[in-house]
KETI-196570 format. One line per 4 residues: their letters; for each residue z, x, y of C-alpha. Coordinates in steps of 0.1 Angstrom, whole numbers, m for minus. Each point is the difference from the previous one (the first is absolute). Layout:
A) Z X Y ~ ...
//
This chain:
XXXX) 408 m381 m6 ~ m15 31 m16 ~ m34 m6 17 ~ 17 m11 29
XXXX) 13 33 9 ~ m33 20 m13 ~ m21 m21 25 ~ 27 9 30
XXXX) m4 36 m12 ~ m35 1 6 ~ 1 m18 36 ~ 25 24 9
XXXX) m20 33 m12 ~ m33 m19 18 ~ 23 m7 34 ~ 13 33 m3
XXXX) m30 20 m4 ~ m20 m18 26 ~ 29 4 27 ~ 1 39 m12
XXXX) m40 m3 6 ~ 5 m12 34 ~ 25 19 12 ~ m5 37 m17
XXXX) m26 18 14 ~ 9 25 m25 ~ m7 m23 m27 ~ m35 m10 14
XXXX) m8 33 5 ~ 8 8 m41 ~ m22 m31 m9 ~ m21 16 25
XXXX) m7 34 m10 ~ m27 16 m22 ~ 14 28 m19 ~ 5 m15 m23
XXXX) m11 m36 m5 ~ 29 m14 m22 ~ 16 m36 m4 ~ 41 m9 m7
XXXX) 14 28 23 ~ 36 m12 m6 ~ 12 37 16 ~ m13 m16 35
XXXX) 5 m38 m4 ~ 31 m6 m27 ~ m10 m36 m5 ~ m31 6 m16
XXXX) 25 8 m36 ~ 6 m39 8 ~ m35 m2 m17 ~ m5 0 m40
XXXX) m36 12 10 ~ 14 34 10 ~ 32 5 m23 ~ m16 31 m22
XXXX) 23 m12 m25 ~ m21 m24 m16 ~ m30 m9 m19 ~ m33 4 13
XXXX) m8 m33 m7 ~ 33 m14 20 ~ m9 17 31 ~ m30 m15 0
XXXX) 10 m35 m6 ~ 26 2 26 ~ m26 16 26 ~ m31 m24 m6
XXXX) 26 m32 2 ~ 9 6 32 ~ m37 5 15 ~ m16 m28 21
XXXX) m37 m8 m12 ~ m16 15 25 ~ 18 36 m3 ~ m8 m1 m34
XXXX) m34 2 7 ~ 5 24 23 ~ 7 20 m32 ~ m30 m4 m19
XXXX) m18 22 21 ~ m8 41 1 ~ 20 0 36 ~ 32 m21 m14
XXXX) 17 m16 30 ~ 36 9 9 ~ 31 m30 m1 ~ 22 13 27
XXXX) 27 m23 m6 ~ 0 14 m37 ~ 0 36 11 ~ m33 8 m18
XXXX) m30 20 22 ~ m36 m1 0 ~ m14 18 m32 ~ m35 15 m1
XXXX) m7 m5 m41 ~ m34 20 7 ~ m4 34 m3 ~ m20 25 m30
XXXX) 7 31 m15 ~ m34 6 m25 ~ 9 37 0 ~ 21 7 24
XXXX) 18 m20 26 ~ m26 m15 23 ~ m3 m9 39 ~ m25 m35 m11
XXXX) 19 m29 0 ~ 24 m10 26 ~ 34 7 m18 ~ m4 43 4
XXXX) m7 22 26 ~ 0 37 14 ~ 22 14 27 ~ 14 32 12
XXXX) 31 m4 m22 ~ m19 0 m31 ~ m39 8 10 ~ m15 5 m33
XXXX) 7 m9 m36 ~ m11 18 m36 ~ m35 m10 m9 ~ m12 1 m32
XXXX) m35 0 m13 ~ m18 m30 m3 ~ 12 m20 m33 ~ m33 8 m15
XXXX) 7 39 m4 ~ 33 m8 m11 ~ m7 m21 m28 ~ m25 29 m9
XXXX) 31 21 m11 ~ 11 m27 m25 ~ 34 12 7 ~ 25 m32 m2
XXXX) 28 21 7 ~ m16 12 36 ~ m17 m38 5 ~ 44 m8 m1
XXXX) 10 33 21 ~ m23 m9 26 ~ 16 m35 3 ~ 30 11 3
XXXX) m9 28 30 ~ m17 m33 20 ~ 31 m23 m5 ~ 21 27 10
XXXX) m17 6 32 ~ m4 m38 5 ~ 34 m4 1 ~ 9 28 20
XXXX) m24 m20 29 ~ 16 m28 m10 ~ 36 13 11 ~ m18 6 40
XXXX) m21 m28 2 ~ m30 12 m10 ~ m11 m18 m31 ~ 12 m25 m24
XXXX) 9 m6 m35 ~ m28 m20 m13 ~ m36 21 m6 ~ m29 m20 m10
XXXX) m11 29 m22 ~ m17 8 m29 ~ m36 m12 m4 ~ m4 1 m41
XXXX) m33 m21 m2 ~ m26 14 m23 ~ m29 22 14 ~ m26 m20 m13
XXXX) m28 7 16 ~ m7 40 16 ~ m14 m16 33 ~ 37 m17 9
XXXX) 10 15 34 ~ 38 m6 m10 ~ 1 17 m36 ~ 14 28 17
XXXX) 33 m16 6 ~ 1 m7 m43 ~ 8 16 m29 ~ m37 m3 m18
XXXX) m15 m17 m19 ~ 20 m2 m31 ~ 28 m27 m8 ~ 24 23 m16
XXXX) m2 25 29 ~ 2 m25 30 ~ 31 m16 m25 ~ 19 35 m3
XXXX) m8 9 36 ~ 9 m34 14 ~ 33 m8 m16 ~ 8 38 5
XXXX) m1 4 36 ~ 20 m32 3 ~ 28 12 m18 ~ m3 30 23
XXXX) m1 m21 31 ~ 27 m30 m15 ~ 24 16 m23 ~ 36 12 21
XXXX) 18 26 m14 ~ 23 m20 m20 ~ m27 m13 m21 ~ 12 m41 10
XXXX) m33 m16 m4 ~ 19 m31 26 ~ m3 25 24 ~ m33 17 19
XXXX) m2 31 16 ~ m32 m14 16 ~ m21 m28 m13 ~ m29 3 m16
XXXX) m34 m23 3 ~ m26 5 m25 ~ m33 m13 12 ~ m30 m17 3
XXXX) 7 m26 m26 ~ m28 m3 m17 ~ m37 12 m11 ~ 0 14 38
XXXX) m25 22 7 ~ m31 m6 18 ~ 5 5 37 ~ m30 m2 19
XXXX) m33 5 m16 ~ m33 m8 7 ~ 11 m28 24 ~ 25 m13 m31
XXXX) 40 5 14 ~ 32 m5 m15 ~ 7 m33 27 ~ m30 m16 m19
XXXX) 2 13 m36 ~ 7 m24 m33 ~ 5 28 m24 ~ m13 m17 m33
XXXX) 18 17 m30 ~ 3 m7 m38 ~ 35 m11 m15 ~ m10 34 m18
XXXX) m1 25 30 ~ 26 m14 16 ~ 24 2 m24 ~ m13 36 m14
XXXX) m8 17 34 ~ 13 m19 33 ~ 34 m8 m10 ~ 14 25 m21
XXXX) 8 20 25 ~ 18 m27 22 ~ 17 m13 m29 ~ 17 34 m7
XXXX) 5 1 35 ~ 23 m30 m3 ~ 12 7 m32 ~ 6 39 m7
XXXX) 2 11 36 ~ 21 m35 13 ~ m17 m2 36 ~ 13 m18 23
XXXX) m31 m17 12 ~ m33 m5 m7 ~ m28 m6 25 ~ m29 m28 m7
XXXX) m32 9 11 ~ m31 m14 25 ~ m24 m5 m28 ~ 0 m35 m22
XXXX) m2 7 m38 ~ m23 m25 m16 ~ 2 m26 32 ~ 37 6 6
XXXX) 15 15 29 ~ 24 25 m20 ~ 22 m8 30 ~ m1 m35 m7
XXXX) m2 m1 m38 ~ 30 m14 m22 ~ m7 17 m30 ~ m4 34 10
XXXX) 28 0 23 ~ 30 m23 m11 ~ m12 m2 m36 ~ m12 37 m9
XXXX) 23 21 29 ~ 31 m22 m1 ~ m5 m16 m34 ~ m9 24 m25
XXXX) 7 31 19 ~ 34 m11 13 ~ m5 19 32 ~ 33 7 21
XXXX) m10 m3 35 ~ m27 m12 21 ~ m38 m11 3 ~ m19 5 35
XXXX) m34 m6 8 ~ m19 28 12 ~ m6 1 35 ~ m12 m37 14
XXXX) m13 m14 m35 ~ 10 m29 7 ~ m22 m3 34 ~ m28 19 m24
XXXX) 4 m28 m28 ~ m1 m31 29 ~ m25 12 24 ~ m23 25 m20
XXXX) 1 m14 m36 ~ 2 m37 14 ~ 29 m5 m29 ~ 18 m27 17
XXXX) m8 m28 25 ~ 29 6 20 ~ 22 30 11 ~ 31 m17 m11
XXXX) m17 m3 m34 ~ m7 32 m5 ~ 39 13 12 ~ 12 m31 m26
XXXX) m23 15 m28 ~ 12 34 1 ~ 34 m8 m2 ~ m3 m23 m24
XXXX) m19 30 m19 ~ 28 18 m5 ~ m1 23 40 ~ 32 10 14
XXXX) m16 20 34 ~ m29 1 21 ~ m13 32 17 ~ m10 m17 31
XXXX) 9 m32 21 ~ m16 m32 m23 ~ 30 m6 m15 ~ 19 m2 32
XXXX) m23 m20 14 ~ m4 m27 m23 ~ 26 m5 m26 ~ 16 m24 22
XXXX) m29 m24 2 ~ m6 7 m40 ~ 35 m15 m2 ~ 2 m25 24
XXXX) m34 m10 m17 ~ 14 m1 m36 ~ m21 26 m11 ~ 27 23 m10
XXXX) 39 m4 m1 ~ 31 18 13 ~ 6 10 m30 ~ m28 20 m7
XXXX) 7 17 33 ~ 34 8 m10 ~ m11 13 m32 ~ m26 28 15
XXXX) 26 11 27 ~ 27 5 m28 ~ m25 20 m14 ~ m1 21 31
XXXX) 38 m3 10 ~ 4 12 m34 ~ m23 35 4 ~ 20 6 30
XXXX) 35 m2 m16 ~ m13 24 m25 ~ m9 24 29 ~ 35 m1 14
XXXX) m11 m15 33 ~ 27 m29 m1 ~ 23 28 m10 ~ 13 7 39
XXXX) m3 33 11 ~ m22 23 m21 ~ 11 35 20 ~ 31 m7 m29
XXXX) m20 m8 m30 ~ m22 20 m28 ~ m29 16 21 ~ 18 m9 31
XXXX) 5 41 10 ~ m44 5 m1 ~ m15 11 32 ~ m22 20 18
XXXX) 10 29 m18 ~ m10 m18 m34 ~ m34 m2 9 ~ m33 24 m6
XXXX) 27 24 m16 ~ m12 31 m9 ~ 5 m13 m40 ~ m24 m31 6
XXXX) m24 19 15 ~ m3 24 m27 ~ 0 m33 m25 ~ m35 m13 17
XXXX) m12 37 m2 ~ 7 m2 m40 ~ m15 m33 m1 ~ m30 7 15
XXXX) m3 31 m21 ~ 11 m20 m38 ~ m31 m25 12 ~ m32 23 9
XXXX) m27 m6 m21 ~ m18 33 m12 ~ m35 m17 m12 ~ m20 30 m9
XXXX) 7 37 m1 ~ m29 23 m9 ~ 21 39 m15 ~ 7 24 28
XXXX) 4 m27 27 ~ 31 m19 8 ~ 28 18 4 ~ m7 20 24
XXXX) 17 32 4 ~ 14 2 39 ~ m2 36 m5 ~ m36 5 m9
XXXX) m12 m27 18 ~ m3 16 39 ~ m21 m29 11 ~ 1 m35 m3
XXXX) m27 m24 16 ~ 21 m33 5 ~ m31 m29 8 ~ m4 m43 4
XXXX) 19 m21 16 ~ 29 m7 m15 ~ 11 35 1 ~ 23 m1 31
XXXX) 10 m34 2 ~ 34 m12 m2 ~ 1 m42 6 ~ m25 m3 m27
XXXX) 26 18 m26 ~ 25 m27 0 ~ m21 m28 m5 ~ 6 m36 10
XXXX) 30 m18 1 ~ 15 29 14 ~ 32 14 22 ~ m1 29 23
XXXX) 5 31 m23 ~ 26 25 5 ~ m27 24 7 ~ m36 7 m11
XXXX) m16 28 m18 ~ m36 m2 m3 ~ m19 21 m31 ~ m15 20 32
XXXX) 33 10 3 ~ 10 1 m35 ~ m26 26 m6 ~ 5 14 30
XXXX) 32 11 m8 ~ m10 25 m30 ~ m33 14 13 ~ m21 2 26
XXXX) m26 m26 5 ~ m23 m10 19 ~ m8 m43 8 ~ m28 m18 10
XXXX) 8 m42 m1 ~ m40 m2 1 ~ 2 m39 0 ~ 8 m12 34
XXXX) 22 m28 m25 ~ m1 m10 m38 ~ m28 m23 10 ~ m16 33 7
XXXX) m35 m19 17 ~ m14 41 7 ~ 11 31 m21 ~ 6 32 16
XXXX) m13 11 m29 ~ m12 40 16 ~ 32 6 14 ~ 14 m12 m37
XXXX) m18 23 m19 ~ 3 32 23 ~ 37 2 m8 ~ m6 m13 m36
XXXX) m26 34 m6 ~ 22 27 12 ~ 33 m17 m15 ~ 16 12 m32
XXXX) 4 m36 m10 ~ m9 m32 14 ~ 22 m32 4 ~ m20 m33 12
XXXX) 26 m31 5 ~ m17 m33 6 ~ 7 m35 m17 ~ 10 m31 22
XXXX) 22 m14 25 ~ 17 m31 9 ~ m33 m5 20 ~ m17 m3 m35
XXXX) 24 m12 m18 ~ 26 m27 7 ~ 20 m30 1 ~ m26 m26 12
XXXX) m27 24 m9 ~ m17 6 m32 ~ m23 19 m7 ~ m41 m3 m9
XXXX) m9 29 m18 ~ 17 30 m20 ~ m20 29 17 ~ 17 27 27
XXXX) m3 m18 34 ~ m26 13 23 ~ m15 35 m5 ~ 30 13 m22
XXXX) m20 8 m29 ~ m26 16 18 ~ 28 21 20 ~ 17 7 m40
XXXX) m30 12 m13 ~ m19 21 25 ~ 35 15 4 ~ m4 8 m38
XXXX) m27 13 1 ~ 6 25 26 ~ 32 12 m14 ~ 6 32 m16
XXXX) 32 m9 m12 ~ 19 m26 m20 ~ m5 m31 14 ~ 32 m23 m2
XXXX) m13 m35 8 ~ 31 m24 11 ~ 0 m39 2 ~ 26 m16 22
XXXX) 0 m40 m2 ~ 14 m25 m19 ~ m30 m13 m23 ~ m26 16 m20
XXXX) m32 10 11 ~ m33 10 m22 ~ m1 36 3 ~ m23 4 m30
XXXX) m22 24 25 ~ 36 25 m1 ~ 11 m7 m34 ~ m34 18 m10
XXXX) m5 23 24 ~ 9 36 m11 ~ 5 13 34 ~ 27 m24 7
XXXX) 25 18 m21 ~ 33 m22 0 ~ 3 m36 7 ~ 34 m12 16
XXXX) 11 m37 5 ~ 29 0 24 ~ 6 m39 8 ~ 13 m3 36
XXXX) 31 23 m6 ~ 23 m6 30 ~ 18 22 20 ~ 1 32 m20
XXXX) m35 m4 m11 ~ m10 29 12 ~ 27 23 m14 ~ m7 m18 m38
XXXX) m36 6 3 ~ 3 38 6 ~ 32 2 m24 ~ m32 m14 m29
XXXX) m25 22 14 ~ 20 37 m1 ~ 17 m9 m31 ~ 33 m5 7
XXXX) m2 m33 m12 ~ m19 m9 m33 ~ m17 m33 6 ~ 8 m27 m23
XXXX) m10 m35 15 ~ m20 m25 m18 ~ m27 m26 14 ~ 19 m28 4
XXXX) m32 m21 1 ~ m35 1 m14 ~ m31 16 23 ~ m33 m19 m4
XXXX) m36 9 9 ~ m17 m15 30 ~ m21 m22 m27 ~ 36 m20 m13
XXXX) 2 m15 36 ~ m33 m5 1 ~ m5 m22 m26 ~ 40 m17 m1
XXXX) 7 m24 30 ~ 40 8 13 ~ 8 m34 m2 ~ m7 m2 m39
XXXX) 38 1 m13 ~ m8 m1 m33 ~ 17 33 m20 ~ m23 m3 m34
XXXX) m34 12 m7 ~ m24 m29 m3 ~ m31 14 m18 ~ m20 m36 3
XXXX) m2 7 38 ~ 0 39 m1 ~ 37 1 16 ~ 17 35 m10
XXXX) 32 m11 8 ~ 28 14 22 ~ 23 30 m3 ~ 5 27 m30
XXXX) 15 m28 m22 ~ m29 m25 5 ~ m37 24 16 ~ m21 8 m25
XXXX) m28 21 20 ~ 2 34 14 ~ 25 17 22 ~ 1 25 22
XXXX) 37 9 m6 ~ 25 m18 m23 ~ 31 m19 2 ~ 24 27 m8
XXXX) m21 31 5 ~ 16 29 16 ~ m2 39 m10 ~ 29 26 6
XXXX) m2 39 0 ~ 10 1 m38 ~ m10 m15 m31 ~ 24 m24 m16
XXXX) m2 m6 m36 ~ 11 m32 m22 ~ 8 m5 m32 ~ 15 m30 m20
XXXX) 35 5 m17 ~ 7 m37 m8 ~ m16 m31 0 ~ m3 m28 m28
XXXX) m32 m5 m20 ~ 11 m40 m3 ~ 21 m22 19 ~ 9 m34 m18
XXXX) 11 m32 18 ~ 25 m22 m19 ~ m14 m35 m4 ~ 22 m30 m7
XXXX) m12 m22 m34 ~ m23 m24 0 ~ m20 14 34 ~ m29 m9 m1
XXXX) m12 37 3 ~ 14 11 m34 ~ m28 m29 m15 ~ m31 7 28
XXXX) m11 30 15 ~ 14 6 36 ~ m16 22 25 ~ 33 0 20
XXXX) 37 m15 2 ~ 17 m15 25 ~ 28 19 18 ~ 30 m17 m4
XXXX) 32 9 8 ~ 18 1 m36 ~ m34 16 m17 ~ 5 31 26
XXXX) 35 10 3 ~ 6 38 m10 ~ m41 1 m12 ~ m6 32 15
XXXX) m10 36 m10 ~ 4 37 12 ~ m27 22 8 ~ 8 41 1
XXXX) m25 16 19 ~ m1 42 3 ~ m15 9 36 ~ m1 39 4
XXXX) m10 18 30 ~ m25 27 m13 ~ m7 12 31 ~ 15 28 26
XXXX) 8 m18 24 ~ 35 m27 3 ~ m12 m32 11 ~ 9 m38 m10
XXXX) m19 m28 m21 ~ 0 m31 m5 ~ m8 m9 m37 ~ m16 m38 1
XXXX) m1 m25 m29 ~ m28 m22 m3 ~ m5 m25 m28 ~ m35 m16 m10
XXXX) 9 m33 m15 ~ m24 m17 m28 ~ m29 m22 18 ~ 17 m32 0
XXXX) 6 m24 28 ~ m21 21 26 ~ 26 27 m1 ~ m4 37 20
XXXX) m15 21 m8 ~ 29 23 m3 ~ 26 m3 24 ~ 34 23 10
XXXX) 30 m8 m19 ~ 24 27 15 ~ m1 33 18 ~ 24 29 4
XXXX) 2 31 19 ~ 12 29 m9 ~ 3 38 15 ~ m11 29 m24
XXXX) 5 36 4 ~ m33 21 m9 ~ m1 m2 m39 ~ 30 m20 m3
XXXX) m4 m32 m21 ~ 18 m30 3 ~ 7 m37 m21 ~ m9 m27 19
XXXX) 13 m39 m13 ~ m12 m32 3 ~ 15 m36 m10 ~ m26 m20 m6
XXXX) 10 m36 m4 ~ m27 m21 m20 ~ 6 m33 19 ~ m3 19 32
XXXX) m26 29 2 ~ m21 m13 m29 ~ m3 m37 6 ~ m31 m13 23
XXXX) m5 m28 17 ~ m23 m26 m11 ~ m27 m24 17 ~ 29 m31 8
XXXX) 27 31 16 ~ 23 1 m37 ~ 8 34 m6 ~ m8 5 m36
XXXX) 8 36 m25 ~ m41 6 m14 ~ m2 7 m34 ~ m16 30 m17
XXXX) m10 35 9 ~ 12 13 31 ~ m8 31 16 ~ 27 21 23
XXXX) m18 28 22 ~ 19 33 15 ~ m28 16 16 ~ m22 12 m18
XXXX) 24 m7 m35 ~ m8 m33 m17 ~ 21 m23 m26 ~ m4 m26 m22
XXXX) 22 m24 m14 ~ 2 m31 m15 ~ 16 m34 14 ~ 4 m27 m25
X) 26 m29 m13
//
C-alpha cells in the first residue's frame, strides 16, 4: 500500500510539473534564464519539493540516488559530458562544467565570460612568481579572492561553480612551454601550493568540507609535461617513468592534492604513461585517485583525450571501446563530446554497463550538491549577496600587487645598485621589449584584469624616464640597438626588460634552447656597455634562461626575475626597484646552461643521474652539473643570519623483536604505519635580520639523506616565512616527522626511512645527525 501511494506521488509531482511547464511562461522563462544557472527552483515551480533529489534536508548521497533513478539512459549520458544536458521535466538546466581560474578567473573555456556588468576580474601573477614567495598563507588568500569573485559572476550569469584549475605537474624540464602555469620543480612546493590554493578556492566559511565554495580540479594527471618539442607533442607522448620517479616526484603533489587539500576533481592528462592512456588507465585512476586517495568528487579527461587516445594513439579499435575503457577506468566526465556520442553504442554493445554510467554521474551529481546548485535559489543562500561590486575590489587588487612583490626574484646585486633612490635618481633609461607591455604580464590561462600597470608605468610614476622598446617584439629579429644606448649614456641608471612571451613560451609550445630570443643579448649588453649608470637587468617570463653572459658581467649591476606578474606588475616591479619593497622571492625552479639541453633530450623522464650514459639528471634534488642559478636562490636588501637552537644529534627508531634488522645490517626500514606514529622531532632555528632594512624571508629546510636507494641529493623538507624588523631576531620551528620528511622512495615505489647519517641544510648552516634502530 505504502509504495502504492509513493509511486502516485511521484506521477502526480511529474503531471504536475509538466502541466506547470506548459502552461507558465513564467516558469519557462526561470528554467530559462542565465543569471544564474541553478536546478530545484521550488520558489517558481512548488512541485519540484515533490522530489527527494532537491529536499536540502538530506544526505548527499540520497539526493543523488533519488535523481540518477529517475534518468532515462540516454539523459544520463547527456551528463557525462563538459556541456551537461538539461531534463526539463525534472526542472534541471544546461550546466557548462568547463571553465579555469589558474590565477585569476579566466575568459578560456566556455563556462565564464566578460560583460559590461562585470568587465574585468583580479589577475594575479602567473603561478610561477607566486610560488616564488613560498608563502602558503598567500598561495590560500589568493584562493579565496578568485572563489569570491567567481561566485559573485556566478550570481549574474557569468560563470560557474566548477574551475578546472590548478596545474601542479612538475617542471621537469626548463624548455616546457606550460611550466609557467606550476609551482616548480619541487614536490613539496607544488604539494603546499596545490592543496593550498584549493582550500582557498573550496573551503566555505563554515569550514563543512560536504560543502564547496567552488570546486577545485587539480591537473594534468600524471608525468605531464612535454608539449610540443622538436616535432614530439603531448597527443603522441608515452611518458616512460620509473615506479621510483613517479612515486617520488609526479605524484606527490596530486596525492596531497587529494588528500591534504580535498579537491574536488582531478584532471587526467593527453599523454600515456608507460603505454597507458592515463585517461584510460585503471590503476591510476580508480585504484590510486579513488582507491588509495579516497577522492571526494570527480575525474574528467582533459579536453578530447578520449578522441586523442582513439584516433592519435590508435588505443582502441573502436570509438565505443575507447568511451567503455575510460569509464570502466575509473572517469566520471569528458571535456568534449566522445562520451555523448558513443556510450550508447558501448552499452548497447556490452562493452560497458549502466551501471558504470550511473556510477560516474553520481560522481558528478554529487560535486554539484556540494556546490549548492540543487539547492533552489542561491540569491538566498551563503555567497548568494556577491556581485559586481565584489569583483576587482580595491583590496584584491592590492593582494596581486603584494603577490607579485612577495615573488620577484632579486638574482644578483652588485653594492651601490638596487635600490634606487627616486630622489637622486633624475633620470631613468627604461629599454627592451617587455617594458610597456601589459597582455604579456598576466600570462596564459588568463581573465581580463581589472586594470594593467606596466613597469614603464611603474617607474614612471617615481621619476622621470625615458623608454625605448628597441625590439620590434620579444623575438626581437633587429635591435634598435643606437637608439638603446643613446638614452642608456646620458641616463643616471639604466633599466633593460626583455625575457619571453607567450609567443616563446606556451601551451603547445616548448621551447629549443635557453638563450634570450633574437638579438636580446646583444641589445642587454651593448646597452651595458654604454651605460654610465647602474644597470638593472629584468627578466619577465615564466622559465629560466642562461644568462651566464649577465651573471658575469660587471656592468650589468642587478639582476631581477619577475615571472609574468599580472596585473599590477608594473606597480610590484617599481615598489622592488625604489625600495619600498625589500625583495624576498626564491627560484622556484632550477636555471641550466645552454649545454644541459644540449646534451638531455626532453622526452627523457628519468629524475636520477645515470653516470654510465653521462645523464646529470633533473632538477636541484636529482642534476649534478653546473647551474646558472639554483633552486631556491633569491637575495634581499639585508643580510639574514641563521643559527641552530635545537636539533637532535640521534634519532632512534623502535624495532619490534626478532626483526630481522636487529640480527643483519639494514640500510633502510620500511614505513609502516605502527613503526611511525608520534616518530617525530623539533627543530629551533634563530633567523635575525642584521640588516637596515625590514623585509621578509623564507627560511628553507633541506635534508641530504644517506646514499641509499638512489635517493636526492638533498631535497626540501619544509619552509617558513617570516617578517623581521632591521636587527630583530626571530625563532623559527619545524616538526619534522621521520616517516614523512626523512623517508625516500625506493627503486619498486615503497617509501622506506634510510638509515644513518643525515644531513639538514639552512642556507649556508649544516647538521648532522644520526638515524639508526
Amino acid at each position: 500500500m505504502a509504495s502504492s501511494i509513493i509511486r502516485f506521488s511521484v506521477f502526480l509531482c511529474s503531471f504536475l510539473f509538466q502541466y506547470l511547464l506548459l502552461f507558465s511562461p513564467n516558469l519557462k522563462g526561470v528554467l530559462g534564464q542565465s543569471s544564474p544557472v541553478f536546478a530545484c527552483n521550488v520558489a517558481s515551480n512548488a512541485t519540484l519539493s515533490c522530489f527527494a533529489f532537491c529536499d536540502t534536508s538530506l544526505g548527499v548521497d540520497t539526493r543523488v540516488a533519488d535523481l540518477v533513478k529517475r534518468l532515462t539512459l540516454p539523459e544520463k549520458i547527456g551528463f557525462l559530458v563538459n556541456s551537461a544536458g538539461s531534463v526539463s521535466r525534472l526542472g534541471i538546466p544546461k550546466y557548462e562544467w568547463w571553465s579555469e581560474a589558474l590565477h585569476g578567473v579566466s575568459y578560456v573555456g566556455p563556462g565564464t565570460k566578460f560583460s559590461s556588468l562585470v568587465p574585468g576580474a583580479t589577475s594575479f601573477p602567473q603561478v610561477i612568481l607566486t610560488a616564488a614567495s613560498f608563502n602558503t598563507s598567500l598561495f590560500e588568500a589568493i584562493g579565496r579572492v578568485v572563489s569570491t569573485e567567481a561566485r559573485a559572476m556566478y550570481n549574474v550569469g557569468l560563470a560557474g561553480l566548477t574551475y578546472w584549475s590548478p596545474n601542479i605537474n612538475i617542471f621537469r624540464d626548463p624548455r616546457w612551454g606550460r611550466g609557467q602555469e606550476t609551482p616548480g620543480e619541487d614536490p613539496l612546493l607544488s604539494s603546499k601550493y596545490g592543496s593550498g590554493y584549493v582550500r582557498g578556492l573550496q573551503q566555505t566559511d563554515d569550514g563543512d568540507k560536504n560543502k564547496l565554495k567552488v570546486a577545485a580540479c587539480c591537473k594534468h594527471y600524471t608525468a605531464y609535461d612535454v608539449d610540443n618539442w622538436k616535432g614530439v607533442d603531448r597527443y603522441h607522448f608515452n611518458a616512460v617513468v620509473t615506479k621510483q620517479d613517479m612515486d617520488d616526484t609526479f605524484q606527490p603533489p596530486f596525492k596531497s592534492c587529494v588528500m591534504d587539500g580535498n579537491v574536488a576533481s582531478v584532471m587526467c592528462s593527453y599523454n600515456q604513461v608507460n603505454g597507458i592512456p592515463t585517461c584510460a588507465d585503471p590503476d591510476l585512476l580508480a585504484g590510486v585517485i579513488r582507491g588509495e586517495w579516497k577522492l571526494n568528487g570527480y575525474i574528467v579527461t582533459d579536453c578530447d583525450s578520449i578522441d586523442v587516445y582513439y584516433k592519435n594513439q590508435h588505443y582502441t579499435k573502436t570509438p565505443e571501446e575507447a568511451a567503455a575503457k575510460a569509464i570502466l577506468a575509473g572517469l566520471d566526465l569528458n571535456c568534449g563530446s566522445f562520451l555523448g556520442k558513443y556510450t550508447q553504442g558501448a552499452v548497447q554493445a556490452g562493452l560497458v554497463n549502466e551501471a558504470a554510467i550511473d556510477r560516474a554521474i553520481s560522481n558528478n551529481f554529487a560535486t554539484l550538491m556540494r556546490l549548492g546548485f540543487f539547492d533552489g535559489d542561491p540569491s538566498n543562500k551563503p555567497y548568494g549577496k556577491l556581485g559586481p561590486k565584489d569583483v576587482c575590489t580595491s583590496e584584491n587588487q592590492e593582494l596581486a600587487r603584494e603577490t607579485a612583490r612577495q615573488g620577484i626574484v632579486l638574482l644578483k646585486n652588485s653594492p651601490g645598485s638596487l635600490p634606487l633612490s627616486p630622489t637622486a635618481i633624475k633620470s631613468l633609461a627604461v629599454i627592451g621589449p617587455n617594458a610597456n607591455v601589459t597582455k604579456t604580464m598576466i600570462g596564459n590561462y588568463e581573465g581580463t584584469p581589472c586594470k594593467y600597470t606596466t613597469i614603464l608605468q611603474g617607474l614612471s610614476a617615481s621619476v622621470a624616464t625615458s623608454y625605448v622598446p628597441a625590439c620590434a617584439n620579444v623575438a626581437c629579429g633587429t635591435a634598435q640597438v643606437d637608439d638603446a644606448t643613446k638614452i642608456a649614456a646620458s641616463a643616471d641608471a639604466t633599466i633593460l626588460v626583455v625575457g619571453a612571451d607567450q609567443s616563446i613560451e606556451a601551451e603547445s609550445r616548448d621551447r629549443i634552447d635557453l638563450y634570450l630570443p633574437g638579438q636580446q643579448t646583444l641589445l642587454v649588453t651593448e646597452v651595458a656597455k654604454a651605460s654610465k649608470g647602474p644597470v638593472i637587468l629584468v627578466i619577465m617570463s615564466g622559465g629560466g634562461f642562461d644568462i651566464t653572459f649577465a651573471k658575469n658581467n660587471t656592468k650589468i649591476t642587478s639582476i631581477l626575475w619577475v615571472g609574468y606578474p599580472g596585473e599590477a606588475g608594473g606597480a610590484a616591479v617599481a615598489d622592488v626597484v625604489f625600495g619600498h619593497y625589500n625583495p624576498c622571492g626564491r627560484l622556484p625552479m632550477t636555471w641550466y646552461p645552454q649545454s644541459y639541453v644540449d646534451k638531455v633530450p626532453m622526452t627523457n623522464m628519468n629524475m636520477r643521474p645515470d653516470a654510465s650514459n653521462s645523464y646529470p639528471g633533473r632538477t636541484y634534488r636529482f642534476y649534478t652539473g653546473e647551474t646558472v642559478y639554483s633552486f631556491g636562490d633569491g637575495l634581499s636588501y639585508s643580510t639574514f643570519n641563521h643559527k641552530l637552537v635545537r636539533a637532535p644529534k640521534l634519532v632512534s627508531i623502535p624495532l619490534e623483536e626478532g626483526h630481522v634488522c636487529h640480527s643483519s645490517s639494514c640500510k633502510s626500514l620500511d614505513v609502516v604505519e605502527e613503526r611511525c606514529e608520534n616518530l617525530a622531532f623539533d627543530i629551533h632555528l634563530g633567523v635575525k635580520n642584521a640588516g637596515s632594512m625590514s623585509g621578509s624571508h623564507t627560511v628553507m629546510l633541506f635534508s641530504s639523506p644517506p646514499a641509499v636507494h638512489k635517493s636526492p641529493q638533498k631535497h626540501l623538507l619544509g619552509f617558513e616565512k617570516v617578517f623581521l624588523s632591521a636587527q630583530r631576531e626571530a625563532l623559527v620551528k619545524f616538526n619534522v616527522d621521520v616517516c614523512k620528511h626523512l623517508s625516500v622512495v625506493d627503486e619498486l615505489g615503497n617509501r622506506k626511512v634510510a638509515l644513518g647519517e643525515h644531513v639538514l641544510h639552512v642556507g649556508s648552516l649544516k647538521h648532522s645527525f644520526s638515524v639508526r634502530i
